[in-house]
C-alpha positions as CSV (number, residue, x, y, z in Angstrom):
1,X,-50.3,10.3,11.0
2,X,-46.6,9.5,11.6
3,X,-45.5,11.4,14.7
4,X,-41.8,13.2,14.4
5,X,-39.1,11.6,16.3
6,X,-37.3,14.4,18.6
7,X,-33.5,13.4,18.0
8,X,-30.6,15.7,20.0
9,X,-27.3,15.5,18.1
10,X,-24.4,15.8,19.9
11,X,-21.3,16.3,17.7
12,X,-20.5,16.5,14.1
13,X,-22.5,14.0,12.4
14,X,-23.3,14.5,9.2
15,X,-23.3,11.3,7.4
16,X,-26.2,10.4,10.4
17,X,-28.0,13.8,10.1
18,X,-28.4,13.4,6.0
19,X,-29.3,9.6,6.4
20,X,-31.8,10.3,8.9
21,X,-33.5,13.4,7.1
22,X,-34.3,11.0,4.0
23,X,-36.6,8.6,6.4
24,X,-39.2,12.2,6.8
25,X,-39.7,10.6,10.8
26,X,-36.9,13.2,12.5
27,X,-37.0,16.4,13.9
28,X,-33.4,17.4,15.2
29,X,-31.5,20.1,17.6
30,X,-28.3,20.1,17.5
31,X,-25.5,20.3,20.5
32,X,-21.6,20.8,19.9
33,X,-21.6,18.5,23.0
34,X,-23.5,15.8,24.9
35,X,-22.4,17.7,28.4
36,X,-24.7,21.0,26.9
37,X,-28.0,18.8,26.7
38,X,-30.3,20.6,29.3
39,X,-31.3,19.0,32.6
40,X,-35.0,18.3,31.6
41,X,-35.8,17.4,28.2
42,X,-38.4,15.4,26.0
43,X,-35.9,14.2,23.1
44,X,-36.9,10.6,22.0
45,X,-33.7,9.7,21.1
46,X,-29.8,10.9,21.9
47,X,-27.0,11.2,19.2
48,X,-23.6,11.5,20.1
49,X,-20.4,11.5,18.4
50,X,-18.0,9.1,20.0
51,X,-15.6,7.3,17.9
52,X,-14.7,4.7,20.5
53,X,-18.5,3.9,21.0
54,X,-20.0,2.7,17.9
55,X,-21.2,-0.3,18.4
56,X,-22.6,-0.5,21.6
57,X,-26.2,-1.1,22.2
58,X,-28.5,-0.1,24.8
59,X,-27.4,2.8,26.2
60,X,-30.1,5.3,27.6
61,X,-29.5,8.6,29.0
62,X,-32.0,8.7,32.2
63,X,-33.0,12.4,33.3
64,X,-36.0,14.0,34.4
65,X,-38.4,14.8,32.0
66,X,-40.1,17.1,33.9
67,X,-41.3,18.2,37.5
68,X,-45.0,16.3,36.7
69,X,-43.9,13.6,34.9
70,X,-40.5,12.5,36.6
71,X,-37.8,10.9,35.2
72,X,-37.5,9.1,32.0
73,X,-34.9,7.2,29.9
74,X,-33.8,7.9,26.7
75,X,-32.3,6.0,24.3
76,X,-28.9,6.6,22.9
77,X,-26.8,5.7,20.4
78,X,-22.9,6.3,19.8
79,X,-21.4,6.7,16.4
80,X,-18.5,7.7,14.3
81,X,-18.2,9.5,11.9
82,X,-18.2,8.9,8.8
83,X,-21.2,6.1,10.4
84,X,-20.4,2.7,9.0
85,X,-23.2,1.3,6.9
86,X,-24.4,-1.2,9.4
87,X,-24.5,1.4,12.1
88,X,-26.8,3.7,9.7
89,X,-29.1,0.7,9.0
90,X,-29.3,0.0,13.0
91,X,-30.1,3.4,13.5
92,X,-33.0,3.9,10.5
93,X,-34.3,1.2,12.3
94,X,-34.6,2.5,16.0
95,X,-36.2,5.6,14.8
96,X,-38.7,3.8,12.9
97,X,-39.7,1.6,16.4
98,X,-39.4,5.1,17.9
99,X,-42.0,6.5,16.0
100,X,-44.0,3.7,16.2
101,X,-44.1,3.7,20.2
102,X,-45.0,7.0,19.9
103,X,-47.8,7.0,17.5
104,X,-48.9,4.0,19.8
105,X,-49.0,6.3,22.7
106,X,-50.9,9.4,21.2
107,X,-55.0,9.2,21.6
């Protein structure tokens, strides 16, 4: 059974959103801004909308997950909107490694 990827979208990103609903592997909340996320959280991966940002790779958001299992680091990715094609494609991919990593996790 493929486990949901928990995906926090910061911003308006539609084009992202709609892409990523047609893979079946999301399950999003949505934030009208990255600085609203909450303090501990369990989201697999971090969307925000930053024009300037597309592109870079490797960014991870590192918070506490919670007060037994410390602090974690998630993965985020940067994107404009409308997301350019290649950016889309990157992004399809990461969830699907996501999702694998976590069905690799669960007993």
């Amino acid at each position: 059974m493929t486990r949901s990827v928990k995906v926090a979208v910061c911003g308006h990103l539609p084009t992202a959103c709609d892409f990523l609903l047609k893979t079946g592997l999301v399950n999003m909340e949505f934030f009208t801004d990255a600085t609203l996320l909450p303090g501990e959280t369990n989201y697999n991966l971090i969307l925000v909308y930053a024009p300037q940002g597309e592109g870079l790779l490797n960014t991870r958001y590192s918070c506490k997950a919670s007060e037994k299992d410390g602090e974690m680091n998630i993965p985020v990715r940067l994107l404009n909107e409308p997301c350019c094609q290649s950016a889309l494609i990157e992004l399809k991919s990461m969830v699907r490694r996501i999702s694998a990593e976590i069905e690799r996790q669960q007993p």
